[in-house]
MARSE-658172 format. One line per 4 residues: their letters; for each residue y negated, x negated, z negated of N, C-alpha, C, O. Coordinates in nm, 4 decimals. Atoms other than C-alpha are relative to their C-alpha. Layout:
REM MARSE-658172
A	Y X Z Y X Z Y X Z Y X Z; ...
***
This chain:
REM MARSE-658172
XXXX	0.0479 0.1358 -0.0074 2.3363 0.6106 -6.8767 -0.1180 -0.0169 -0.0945 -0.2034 0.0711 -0.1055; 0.1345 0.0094 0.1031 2.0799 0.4669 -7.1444 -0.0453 -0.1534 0.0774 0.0192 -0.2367 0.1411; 0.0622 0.1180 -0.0361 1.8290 0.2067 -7.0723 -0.0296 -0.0698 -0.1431 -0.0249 -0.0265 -0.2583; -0.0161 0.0828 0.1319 1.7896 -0.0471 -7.3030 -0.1429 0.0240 -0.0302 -0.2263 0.0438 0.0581
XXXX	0.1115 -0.0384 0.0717 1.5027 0.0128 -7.5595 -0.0895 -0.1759 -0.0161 -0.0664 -0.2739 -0.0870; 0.1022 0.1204 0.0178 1.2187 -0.2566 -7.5010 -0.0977 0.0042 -0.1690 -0.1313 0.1072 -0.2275; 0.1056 -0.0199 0.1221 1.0009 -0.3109 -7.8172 -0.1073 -0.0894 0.0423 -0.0733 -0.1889 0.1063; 0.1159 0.0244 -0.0080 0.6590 -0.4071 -7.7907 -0.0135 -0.1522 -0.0794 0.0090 -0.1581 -0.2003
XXXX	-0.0047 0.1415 0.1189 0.6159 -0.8095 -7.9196 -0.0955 0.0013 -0.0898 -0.2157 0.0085 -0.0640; 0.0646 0.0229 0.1052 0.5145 -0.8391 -8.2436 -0.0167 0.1181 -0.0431 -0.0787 0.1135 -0.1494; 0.0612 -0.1097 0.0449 0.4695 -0.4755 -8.2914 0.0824 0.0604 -0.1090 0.2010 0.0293 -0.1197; -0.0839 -0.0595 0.1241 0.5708 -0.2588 -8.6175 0.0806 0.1042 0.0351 0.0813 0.1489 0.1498
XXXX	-0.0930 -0.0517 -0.0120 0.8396 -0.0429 -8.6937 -0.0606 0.1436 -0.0101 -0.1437 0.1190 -0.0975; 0.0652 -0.1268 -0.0039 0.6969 0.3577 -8.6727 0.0271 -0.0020 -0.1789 -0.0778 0.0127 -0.2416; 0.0280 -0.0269 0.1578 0.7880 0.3709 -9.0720 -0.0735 -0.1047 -0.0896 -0.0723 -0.0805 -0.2103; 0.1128 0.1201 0.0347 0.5565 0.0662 -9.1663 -0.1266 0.0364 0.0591 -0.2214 -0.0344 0.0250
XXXX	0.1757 -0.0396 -0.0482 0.2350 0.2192 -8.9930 -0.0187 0.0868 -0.1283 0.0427 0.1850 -0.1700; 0.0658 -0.0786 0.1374 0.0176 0.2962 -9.3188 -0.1012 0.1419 0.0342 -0.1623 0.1829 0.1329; 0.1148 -0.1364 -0.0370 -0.1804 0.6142 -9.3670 -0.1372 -0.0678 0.0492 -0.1502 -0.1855 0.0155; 0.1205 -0.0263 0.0110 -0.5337 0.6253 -9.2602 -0.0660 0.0317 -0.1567 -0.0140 0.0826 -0.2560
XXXX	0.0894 -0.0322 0.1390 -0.8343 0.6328 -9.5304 0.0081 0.1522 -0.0322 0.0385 0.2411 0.0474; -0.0129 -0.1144 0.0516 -0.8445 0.9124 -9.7394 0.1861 0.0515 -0.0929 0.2345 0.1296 -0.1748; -0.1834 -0.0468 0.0253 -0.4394 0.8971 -9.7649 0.0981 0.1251 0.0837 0.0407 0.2249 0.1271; -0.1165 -0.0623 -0.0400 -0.1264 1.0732 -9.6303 -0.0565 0.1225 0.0199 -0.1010 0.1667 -0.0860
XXXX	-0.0198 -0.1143 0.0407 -0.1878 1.4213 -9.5081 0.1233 0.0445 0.0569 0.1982 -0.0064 0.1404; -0.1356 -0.0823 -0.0666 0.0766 1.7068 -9.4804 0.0074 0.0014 0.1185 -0.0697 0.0626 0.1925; -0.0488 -0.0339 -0.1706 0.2670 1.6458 -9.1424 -0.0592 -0.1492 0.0519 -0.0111 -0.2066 0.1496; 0.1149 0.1077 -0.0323 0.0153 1.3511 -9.1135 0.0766 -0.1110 0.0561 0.0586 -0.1593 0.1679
XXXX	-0.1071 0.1353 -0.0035 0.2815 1.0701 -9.1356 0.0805 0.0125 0.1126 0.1077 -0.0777 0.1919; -0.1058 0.0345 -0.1316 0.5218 1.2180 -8.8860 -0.0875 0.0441 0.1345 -0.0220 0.0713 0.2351; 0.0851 0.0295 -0.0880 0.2080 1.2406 -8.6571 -0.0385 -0.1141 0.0509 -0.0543 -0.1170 0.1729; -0.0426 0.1301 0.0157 0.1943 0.9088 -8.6781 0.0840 -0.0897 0.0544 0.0681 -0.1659 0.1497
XXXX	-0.1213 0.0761 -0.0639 0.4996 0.7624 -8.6382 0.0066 0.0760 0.1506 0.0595 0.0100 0.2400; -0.0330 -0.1064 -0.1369 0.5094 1.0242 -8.3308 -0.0970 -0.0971 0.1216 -0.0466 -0.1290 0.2292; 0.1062 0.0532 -0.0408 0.2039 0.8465 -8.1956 0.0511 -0.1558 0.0284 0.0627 -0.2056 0.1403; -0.0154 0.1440 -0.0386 0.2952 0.4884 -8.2418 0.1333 -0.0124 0.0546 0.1597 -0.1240 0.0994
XXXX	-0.1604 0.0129 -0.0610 0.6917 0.5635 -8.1185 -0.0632 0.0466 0.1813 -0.0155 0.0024 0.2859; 0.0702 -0.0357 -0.1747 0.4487 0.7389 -7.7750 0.0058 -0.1268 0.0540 0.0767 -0.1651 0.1471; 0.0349 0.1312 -0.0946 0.2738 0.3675 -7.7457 0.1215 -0.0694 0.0556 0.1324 -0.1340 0.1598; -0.0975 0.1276 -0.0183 0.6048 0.2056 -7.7887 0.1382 0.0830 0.1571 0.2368 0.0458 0.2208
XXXX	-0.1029 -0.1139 -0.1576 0.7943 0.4738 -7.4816 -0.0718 -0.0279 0.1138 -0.0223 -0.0371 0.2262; 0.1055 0.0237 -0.0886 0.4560 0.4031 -7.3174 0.0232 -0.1267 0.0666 0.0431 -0.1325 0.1880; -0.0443 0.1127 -0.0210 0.5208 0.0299 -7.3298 0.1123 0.0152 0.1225 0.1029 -0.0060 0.2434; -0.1054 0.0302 -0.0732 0.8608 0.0657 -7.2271 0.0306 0.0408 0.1354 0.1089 -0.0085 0.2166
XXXX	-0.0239 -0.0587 -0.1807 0.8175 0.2918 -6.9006 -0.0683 -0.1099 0.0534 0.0098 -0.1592 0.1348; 0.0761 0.0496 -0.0624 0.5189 0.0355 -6.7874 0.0880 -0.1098 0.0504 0.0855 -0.1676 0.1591; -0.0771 0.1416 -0.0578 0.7814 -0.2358 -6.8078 0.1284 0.0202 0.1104 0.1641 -0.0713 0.1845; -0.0625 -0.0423 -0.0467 1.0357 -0.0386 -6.6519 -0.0514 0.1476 0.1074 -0.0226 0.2634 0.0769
XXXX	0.1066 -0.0887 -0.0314 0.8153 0.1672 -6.4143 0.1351 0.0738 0.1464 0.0882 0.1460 0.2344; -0.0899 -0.0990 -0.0602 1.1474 0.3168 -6.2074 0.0679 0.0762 -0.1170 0.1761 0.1192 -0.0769; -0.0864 -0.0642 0.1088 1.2802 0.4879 -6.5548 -0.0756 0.1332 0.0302 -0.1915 0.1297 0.0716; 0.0535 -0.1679 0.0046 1.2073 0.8884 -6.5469 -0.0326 -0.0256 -0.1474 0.0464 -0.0851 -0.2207
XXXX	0.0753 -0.0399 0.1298 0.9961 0.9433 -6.8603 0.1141 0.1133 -0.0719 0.1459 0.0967 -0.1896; -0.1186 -0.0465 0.1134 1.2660 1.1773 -6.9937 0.0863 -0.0116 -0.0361 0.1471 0.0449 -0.1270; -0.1502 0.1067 0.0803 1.5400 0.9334 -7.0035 -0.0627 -0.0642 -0.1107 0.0087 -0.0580 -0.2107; 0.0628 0.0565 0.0863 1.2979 0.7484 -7.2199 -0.0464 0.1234 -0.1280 -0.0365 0.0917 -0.2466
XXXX	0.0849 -0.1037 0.0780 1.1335 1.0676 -7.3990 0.2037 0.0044 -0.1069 0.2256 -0.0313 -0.2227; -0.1546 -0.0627 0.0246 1.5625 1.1741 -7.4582 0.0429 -0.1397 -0.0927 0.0541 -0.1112 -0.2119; -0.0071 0.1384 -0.0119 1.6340 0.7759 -7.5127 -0.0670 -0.0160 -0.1683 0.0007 -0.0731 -0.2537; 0.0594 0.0257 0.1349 1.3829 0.7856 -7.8457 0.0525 0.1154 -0.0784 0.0753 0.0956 -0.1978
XXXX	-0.0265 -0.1513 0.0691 1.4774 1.1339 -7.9579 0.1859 -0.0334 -0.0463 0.2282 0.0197 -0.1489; -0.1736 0.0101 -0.0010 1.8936 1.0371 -7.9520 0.0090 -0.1022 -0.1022 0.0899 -0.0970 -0.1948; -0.0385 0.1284 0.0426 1.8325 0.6863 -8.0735 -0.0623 -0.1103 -0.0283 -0.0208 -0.2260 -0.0220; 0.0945 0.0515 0.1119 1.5579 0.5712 -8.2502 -0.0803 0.0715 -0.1052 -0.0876 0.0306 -0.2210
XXXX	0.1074 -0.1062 0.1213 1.3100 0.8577 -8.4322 0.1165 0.0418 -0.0912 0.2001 0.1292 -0.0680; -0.0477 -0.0395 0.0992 1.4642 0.8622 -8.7278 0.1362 -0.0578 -0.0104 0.2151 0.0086 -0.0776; -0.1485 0.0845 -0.0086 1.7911 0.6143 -8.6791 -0.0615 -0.1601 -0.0299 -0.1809 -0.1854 -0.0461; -0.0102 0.0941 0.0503 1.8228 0.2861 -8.7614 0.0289 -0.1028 0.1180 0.0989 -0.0574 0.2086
XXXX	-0.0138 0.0191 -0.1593 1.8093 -0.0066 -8.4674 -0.0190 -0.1425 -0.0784 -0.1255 -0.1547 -0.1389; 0.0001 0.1453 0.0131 1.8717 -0.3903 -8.5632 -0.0130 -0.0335 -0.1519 -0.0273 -0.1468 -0.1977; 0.0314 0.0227 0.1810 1.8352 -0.3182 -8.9742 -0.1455 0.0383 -0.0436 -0.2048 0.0213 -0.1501; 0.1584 -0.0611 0.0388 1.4877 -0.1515 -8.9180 0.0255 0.1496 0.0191 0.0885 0.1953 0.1145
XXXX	-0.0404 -0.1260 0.0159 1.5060 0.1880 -9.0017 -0.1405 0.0948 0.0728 -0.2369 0.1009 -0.0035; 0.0741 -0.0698 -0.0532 1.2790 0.4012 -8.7834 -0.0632 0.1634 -0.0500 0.0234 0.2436 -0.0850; 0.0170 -0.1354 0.1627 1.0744 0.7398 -8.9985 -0.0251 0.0984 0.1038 -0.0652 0.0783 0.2184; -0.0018 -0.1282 -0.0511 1.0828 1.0836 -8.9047 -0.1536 -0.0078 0.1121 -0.2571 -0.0707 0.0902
XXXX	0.1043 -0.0095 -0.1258 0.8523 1.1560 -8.5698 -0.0093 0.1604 -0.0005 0.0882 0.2306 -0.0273; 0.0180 -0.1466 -0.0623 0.7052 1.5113 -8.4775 0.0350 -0.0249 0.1268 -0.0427 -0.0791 0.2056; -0.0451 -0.0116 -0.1596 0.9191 1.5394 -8.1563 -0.0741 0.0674 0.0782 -0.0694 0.0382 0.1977; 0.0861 -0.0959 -0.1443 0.6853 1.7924 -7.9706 -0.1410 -0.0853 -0.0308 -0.2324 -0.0127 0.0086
XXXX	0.1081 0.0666 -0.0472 0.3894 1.5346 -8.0005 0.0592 -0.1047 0.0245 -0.0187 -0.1640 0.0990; -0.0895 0.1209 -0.0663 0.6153 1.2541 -7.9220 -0.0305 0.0004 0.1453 -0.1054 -0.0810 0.1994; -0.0319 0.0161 -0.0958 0.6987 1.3649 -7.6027 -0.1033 0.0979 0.0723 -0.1087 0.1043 0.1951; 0.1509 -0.0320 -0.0876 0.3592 1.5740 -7.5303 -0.0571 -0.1357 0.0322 -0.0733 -0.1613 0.1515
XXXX	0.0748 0.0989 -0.0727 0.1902 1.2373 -7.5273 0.0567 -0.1057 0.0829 -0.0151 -0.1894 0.1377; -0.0542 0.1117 -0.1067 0.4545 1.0218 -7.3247 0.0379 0.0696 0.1102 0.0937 0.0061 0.1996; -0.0456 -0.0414 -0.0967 0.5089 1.3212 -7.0962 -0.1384 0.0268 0.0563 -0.1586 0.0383 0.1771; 0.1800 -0.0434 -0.0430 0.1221 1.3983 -7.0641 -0.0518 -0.1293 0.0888 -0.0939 -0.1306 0.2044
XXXX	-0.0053 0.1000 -0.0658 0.0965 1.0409 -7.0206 0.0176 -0.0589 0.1902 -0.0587 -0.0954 0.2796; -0.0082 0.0043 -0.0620 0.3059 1.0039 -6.7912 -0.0176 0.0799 0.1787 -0.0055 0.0294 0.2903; 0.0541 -0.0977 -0.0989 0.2122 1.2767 -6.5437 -0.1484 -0.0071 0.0484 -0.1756 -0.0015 0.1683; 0.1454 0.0438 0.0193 -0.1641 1.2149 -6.5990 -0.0300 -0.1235 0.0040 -0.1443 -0.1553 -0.0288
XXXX	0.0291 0.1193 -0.0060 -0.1300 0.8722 -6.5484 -0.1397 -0.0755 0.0879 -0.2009 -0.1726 0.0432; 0.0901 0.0466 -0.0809 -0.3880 0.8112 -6.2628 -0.1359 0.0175 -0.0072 -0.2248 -0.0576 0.0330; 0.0831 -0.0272 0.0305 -0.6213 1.0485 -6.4003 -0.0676 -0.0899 -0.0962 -0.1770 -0.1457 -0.0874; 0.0634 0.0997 0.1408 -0.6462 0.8568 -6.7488 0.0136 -0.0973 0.0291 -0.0282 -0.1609 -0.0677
XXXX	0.0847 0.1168 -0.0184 -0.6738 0.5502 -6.6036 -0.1308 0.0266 0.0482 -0.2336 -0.0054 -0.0115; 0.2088 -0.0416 -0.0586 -1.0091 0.6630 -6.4145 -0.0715 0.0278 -0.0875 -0.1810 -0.0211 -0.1151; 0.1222 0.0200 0.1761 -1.1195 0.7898 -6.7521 -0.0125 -0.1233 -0.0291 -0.1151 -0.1896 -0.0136; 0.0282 0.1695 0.0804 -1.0470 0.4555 -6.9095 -0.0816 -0.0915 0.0717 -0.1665 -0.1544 0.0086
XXXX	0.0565 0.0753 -0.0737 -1.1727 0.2723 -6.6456 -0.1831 -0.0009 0.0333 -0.2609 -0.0892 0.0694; 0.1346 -0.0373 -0.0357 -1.5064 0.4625 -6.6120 -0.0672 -0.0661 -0.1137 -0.1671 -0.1317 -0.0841; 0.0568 0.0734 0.0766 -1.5914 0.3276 -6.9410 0.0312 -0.1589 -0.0470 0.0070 -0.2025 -0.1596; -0.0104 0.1134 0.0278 -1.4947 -0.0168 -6.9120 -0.1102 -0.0756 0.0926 -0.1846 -0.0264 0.1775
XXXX	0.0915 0.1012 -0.0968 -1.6825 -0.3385 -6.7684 0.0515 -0.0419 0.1620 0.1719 -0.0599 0.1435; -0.0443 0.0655 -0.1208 -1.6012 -0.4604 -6.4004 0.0399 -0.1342 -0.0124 0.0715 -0.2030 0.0846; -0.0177 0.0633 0.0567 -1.5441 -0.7019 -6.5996 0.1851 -0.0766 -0.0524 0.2643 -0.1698 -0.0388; -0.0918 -0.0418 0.1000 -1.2903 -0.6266 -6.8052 0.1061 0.1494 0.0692 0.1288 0.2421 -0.0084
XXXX	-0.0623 -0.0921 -0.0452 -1.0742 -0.3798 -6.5655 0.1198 0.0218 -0.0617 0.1816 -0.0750 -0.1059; -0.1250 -0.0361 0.0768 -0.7824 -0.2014 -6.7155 0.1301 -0.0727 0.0240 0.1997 -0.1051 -0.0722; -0.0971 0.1084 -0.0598 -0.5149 -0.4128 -6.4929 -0.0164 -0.1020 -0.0975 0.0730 -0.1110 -0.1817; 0.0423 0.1304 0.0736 -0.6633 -0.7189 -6.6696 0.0248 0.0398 -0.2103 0.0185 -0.0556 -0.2878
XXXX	-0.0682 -0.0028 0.1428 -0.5520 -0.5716 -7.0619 0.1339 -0.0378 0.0233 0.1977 -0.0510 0.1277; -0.1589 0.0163 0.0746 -0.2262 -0.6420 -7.2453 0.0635 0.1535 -0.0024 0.0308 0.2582 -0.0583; -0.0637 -0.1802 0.0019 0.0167 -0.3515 -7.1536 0.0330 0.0310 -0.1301 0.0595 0.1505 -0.1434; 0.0083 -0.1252 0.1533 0.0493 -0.2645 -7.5426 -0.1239 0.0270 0.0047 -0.1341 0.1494 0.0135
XXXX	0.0846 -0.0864 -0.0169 -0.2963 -0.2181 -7.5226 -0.0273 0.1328 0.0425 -0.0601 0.2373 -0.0138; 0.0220 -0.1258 -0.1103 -0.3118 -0.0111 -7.2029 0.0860 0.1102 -0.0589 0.0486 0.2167 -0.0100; -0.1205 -0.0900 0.0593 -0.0216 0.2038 -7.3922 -0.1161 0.0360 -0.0877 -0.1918 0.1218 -0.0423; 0.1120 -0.0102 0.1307 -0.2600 0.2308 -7.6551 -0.1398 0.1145 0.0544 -0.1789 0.2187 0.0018
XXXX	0.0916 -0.0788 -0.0618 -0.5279 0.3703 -7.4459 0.0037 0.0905 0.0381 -0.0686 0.1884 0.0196; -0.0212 -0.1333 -0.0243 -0.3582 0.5685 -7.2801 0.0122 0.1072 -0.0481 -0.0293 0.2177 -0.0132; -0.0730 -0.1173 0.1384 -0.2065 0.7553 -7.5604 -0.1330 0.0931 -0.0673 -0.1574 0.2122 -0.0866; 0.1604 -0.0383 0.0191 -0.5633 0.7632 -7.6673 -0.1068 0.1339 0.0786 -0.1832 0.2179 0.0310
XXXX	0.0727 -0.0124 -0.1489 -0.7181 0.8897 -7.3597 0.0514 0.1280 0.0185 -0.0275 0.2170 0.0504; -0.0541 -0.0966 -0.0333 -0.4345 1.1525 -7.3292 -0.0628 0.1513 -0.0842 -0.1080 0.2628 -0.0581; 0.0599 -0.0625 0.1148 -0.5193 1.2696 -7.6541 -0.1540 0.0725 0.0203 -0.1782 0.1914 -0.0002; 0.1131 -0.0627 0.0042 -0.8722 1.3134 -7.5978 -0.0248 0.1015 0.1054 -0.0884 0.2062 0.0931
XXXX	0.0405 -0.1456 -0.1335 -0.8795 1.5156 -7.2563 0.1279 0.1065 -0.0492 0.0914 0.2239 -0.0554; -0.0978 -0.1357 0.0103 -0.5449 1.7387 -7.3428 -0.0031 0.0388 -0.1224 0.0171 0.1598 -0.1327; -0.0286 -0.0533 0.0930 -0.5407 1.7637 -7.6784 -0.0755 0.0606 -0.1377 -0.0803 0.0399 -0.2590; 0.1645 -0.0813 0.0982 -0.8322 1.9885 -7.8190 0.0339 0.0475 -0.1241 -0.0556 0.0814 -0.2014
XXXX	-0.0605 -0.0492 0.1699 -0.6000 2.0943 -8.1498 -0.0629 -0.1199 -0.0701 -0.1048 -0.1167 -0.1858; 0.0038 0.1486 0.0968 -0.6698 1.7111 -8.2294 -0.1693 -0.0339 0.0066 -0.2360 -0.0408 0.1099; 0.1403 0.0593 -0.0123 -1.0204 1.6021 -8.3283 -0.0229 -0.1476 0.0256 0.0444 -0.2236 -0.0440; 0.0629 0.0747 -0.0654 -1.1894 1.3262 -8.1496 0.0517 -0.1349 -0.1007 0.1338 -0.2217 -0.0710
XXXX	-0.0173 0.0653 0.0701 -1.1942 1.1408 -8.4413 0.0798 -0.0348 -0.0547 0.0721 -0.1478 -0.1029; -0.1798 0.0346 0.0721 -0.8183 1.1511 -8.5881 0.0453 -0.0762 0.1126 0.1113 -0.1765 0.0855; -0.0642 0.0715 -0.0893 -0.7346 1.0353 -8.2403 -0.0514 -0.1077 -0.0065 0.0280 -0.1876 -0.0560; 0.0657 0.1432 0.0192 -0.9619 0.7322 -8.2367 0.0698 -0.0668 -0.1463 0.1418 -0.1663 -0.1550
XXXX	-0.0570 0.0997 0.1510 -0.8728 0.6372 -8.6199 0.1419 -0.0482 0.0212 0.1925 -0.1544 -0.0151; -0.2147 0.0185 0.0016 -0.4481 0.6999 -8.5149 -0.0215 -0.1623 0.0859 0.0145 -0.2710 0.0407; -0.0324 0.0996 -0.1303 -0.4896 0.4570 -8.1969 -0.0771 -0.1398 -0.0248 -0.0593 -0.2398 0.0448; 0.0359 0.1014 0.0103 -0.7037 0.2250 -8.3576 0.0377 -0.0679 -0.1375 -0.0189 -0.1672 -0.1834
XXXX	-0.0678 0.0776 0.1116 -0.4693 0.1646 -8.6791 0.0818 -0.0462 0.0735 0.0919 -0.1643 0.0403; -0.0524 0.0300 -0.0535 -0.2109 0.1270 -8.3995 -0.0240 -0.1193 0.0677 0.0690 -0.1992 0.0788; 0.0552 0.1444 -0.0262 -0.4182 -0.1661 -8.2506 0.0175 -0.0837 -0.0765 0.0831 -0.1859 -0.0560; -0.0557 0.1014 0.1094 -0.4062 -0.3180 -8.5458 0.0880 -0.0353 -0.0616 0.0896 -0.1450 -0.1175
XXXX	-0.1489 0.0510 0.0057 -0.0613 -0.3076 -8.6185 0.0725 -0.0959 0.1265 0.1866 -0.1412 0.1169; -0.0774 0.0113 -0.0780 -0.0128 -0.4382 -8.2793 -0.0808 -0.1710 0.0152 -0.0296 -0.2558 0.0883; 0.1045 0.1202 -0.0641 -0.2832 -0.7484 -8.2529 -0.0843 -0.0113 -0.1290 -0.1241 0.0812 -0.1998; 0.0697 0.0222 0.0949 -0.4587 -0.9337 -8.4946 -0.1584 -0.0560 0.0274 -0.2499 -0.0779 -0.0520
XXXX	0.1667 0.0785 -0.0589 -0.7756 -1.0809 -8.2658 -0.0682 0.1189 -0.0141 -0.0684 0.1843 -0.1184; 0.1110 -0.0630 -0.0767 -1.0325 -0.8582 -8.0675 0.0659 0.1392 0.0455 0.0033 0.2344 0.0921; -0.0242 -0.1321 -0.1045 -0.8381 -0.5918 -7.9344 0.0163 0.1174 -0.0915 0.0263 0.2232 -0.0294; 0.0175 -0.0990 0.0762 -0.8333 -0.3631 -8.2461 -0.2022 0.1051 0.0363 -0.2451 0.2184 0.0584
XXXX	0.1757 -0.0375 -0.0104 -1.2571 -0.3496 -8.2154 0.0267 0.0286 0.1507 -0.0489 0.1139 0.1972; 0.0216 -0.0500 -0.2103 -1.1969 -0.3028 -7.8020 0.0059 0.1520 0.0131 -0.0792 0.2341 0.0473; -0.0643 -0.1209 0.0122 -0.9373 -0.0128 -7.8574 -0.0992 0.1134 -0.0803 -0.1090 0.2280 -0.0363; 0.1094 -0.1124 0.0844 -1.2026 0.1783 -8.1178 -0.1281 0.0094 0.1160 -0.1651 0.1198 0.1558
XXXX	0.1568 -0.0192 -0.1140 -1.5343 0.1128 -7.8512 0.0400 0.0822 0.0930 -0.0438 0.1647 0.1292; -0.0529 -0.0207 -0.1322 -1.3238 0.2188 -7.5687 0.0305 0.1578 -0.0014 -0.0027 0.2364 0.0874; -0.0703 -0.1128 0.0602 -1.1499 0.5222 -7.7543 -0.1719 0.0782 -0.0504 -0.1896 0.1980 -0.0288; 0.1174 -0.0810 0.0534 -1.5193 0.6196 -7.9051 -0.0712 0.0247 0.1154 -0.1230 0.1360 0.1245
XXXX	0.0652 -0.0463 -0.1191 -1.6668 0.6297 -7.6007 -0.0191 0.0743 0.1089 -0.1220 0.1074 0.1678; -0.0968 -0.0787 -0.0313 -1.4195 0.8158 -7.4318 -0.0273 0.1313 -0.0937 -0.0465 0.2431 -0.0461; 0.0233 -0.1023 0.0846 -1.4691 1.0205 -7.7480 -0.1830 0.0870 0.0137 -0.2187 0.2012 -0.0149; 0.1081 -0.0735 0.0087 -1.8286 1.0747 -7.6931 -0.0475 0.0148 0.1304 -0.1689 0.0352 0.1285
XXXX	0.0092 -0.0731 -0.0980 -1.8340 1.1602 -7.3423 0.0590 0.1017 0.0435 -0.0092 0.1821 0.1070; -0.0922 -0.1061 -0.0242 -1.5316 1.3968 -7.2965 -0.0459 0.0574 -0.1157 -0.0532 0.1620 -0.0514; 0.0248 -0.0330 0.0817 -1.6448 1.5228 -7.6160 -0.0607 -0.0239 -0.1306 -0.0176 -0.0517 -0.2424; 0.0818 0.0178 0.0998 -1.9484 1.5094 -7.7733 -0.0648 0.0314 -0.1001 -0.1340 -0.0308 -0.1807
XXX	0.0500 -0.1391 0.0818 -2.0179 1.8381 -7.9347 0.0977 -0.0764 -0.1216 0.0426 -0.0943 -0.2302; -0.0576 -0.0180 0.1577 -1.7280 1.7373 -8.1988 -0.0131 -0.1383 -0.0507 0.0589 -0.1729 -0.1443; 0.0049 0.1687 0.0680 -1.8340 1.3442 -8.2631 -0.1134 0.0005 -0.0713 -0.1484 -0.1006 -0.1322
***
């Protein structure tokens, strides 16, 4: 059985997300696309929150990373960070909201974002507590070009405060 593949509104195709400053590094790109195909698995469980994360994880791996889906051609993904951050995600879900949440306003509670955001964060969020190979800072820059592919207001500058802050409490020695 496949579930039908939600896409995120308005959001880009994983082979249209541009490098980061500095330019392309080796592996860099299909880090990348790996990352913004997470938000968009991320998305799609939140909307579909009875789907098992590895029908979805299986679901992108069969029939989108790297296939072709409505005349948009989807670019090579690193499959083992794909599905580290939508399986990390999803398992760690309660935790990394309490991170996220600790640094937001009472204001501004995580419920109250746009679920591409919260996808966004999370992915973010996951990144920064599990994934000590990745520096602080590549994760913040990935998730906050991803904002901006996804939203053109306020929520690019949210996603970077939110993500740096995150960055300089879980880890401040490397910021």
């Amino acid at each position: 059985m496949t579930t039908p593949i939600e896409r995120p509104p308005g959001g880009p195709q994983p082979e249209r997300l541009e490098a980061g400053p500095g330019g392309p590094r080796p592996g860099g790109r299909r880090r990348s696309v790996a990352r913004l195909a997470a938000v968009q698995a991320l998305y799609q469980l939140e909307l579909n929150r009875e789907v098992d994360p590895e029908v979805v994880v299986r679901e992108f791996a069969r029939h989108r990373l790297g296939h072709e889906i409505d005349g948009d051609r989807y670019g090579e993904a690193d499959p083992s960070l794909f599905s580290d951050i939508v399986r990390g995600v999803a398992a760690d879900l309660n935790r990394l909201d309490a991170t996220i949440s600790d640094v937001l306003t009472e204001e501004w509670p995580l419920p109250r974002f746009d679920a591409v955001l919260r996808a966004i964060l999370r992915a973010g969020a996951y990144e920064l507590v599990h994934r000590r190979d990745v520096p602080p800072r590549v994760s913040i820059n990935e998730y906050t070009t991803i904002a901006h592919a996804f939203f053109s207001g306020k929520e690019p500058g949210l996603a970077n405060g939110v993500l740096d802050k995150l960055g300089r409490t879980l880890r401040a020695a490397e910021m």
